[in-house]
Every structure is written in C-alpha cells, then in structure tokens.
N, C-alpha and C positions, 0 to 999 in steps of 0.2 A: 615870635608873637604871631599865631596865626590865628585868624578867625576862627570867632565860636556858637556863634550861630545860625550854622548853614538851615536849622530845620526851619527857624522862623522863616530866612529869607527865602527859601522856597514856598514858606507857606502865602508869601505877601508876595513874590513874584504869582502863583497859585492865582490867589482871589483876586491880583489885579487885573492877570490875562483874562480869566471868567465874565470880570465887570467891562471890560474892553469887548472881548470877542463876541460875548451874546446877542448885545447890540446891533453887531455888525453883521452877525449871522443873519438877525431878522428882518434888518433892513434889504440886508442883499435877495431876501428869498422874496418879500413883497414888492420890491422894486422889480427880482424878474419877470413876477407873475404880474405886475402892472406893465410891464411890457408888453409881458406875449395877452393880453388881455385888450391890452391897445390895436395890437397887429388883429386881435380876430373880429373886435367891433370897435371901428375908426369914430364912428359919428356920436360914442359916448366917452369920448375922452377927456372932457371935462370932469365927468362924474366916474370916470374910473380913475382920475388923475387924484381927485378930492378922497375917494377911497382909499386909496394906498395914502395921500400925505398924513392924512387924519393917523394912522397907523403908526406910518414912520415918525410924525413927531410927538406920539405918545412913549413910542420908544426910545426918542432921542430923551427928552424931558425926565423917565425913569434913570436911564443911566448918568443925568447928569446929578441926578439925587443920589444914585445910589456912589457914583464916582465923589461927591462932596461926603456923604455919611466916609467914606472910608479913609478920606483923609480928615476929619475930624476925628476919629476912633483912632487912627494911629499917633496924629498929632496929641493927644490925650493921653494915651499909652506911652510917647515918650514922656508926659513931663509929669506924670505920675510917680 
C-alpha cells in the first residue's frame, strides 16, 4: 500500500509555502528598510515607525485571509 498522491501533496505543500513565505518575505524587506530609515533620520521615528506598521499589518491581515480561504477550500474539497 503505497501512497498515491504525491502530485496533489506537493501541490498543497506548493501553495501552502507561497501563502507562508510571501508574507514573510515582505515583511522582512520593510521592516529592514524601517530600520536603516530609522538609523538615517532618528527624530522621524514615529512616523517612519507608523509607515512600515500600516504596511506590515496589511500584509499580516492578507495572509491571514488568504491562509483561512485555503483552509476552507481544502476542508470543502475533502468533504465533497
């Protein structure tokens, strides 16, 4: 009895890394540039702090929509 469907579960290991990683990629890149944005003007760090959150948790917010859409679609898919 060996498993038989390696293509789906790559396809769902696939679109889960995507929905994980994206996120992560774009948080990391405007989190670094609100860093080095911090180090080059200190005395607007509020408003370069408010800049990057506004960002970051628009993309937390998306991913967790898009992380629920996916487990709704699969959950639906099994019981189809």
């Amino acid at each position: 009895m060996g498993f038989k469907h390696w293509i789906q579960a790559i396809e769902v290991i696939g679109l889960f890394s995507i929905v994980v990683a994206l996120p992560c990629f774009f948080v990391g890149l405007w989190g670094s540039k609100m860093i080095n944005d911090l180090g080059n003007f200190p005395t607007k760090s509020a408003q370069i702090q408010m800049g990057a959150g506004w960002k970051i948790l628009l993309v937390e917010i998306i991913s967790f929509v898009c992380l629920l859409g996916l487990f709704v679609f699969l959950y639906n898919l099994q019981n189809a």
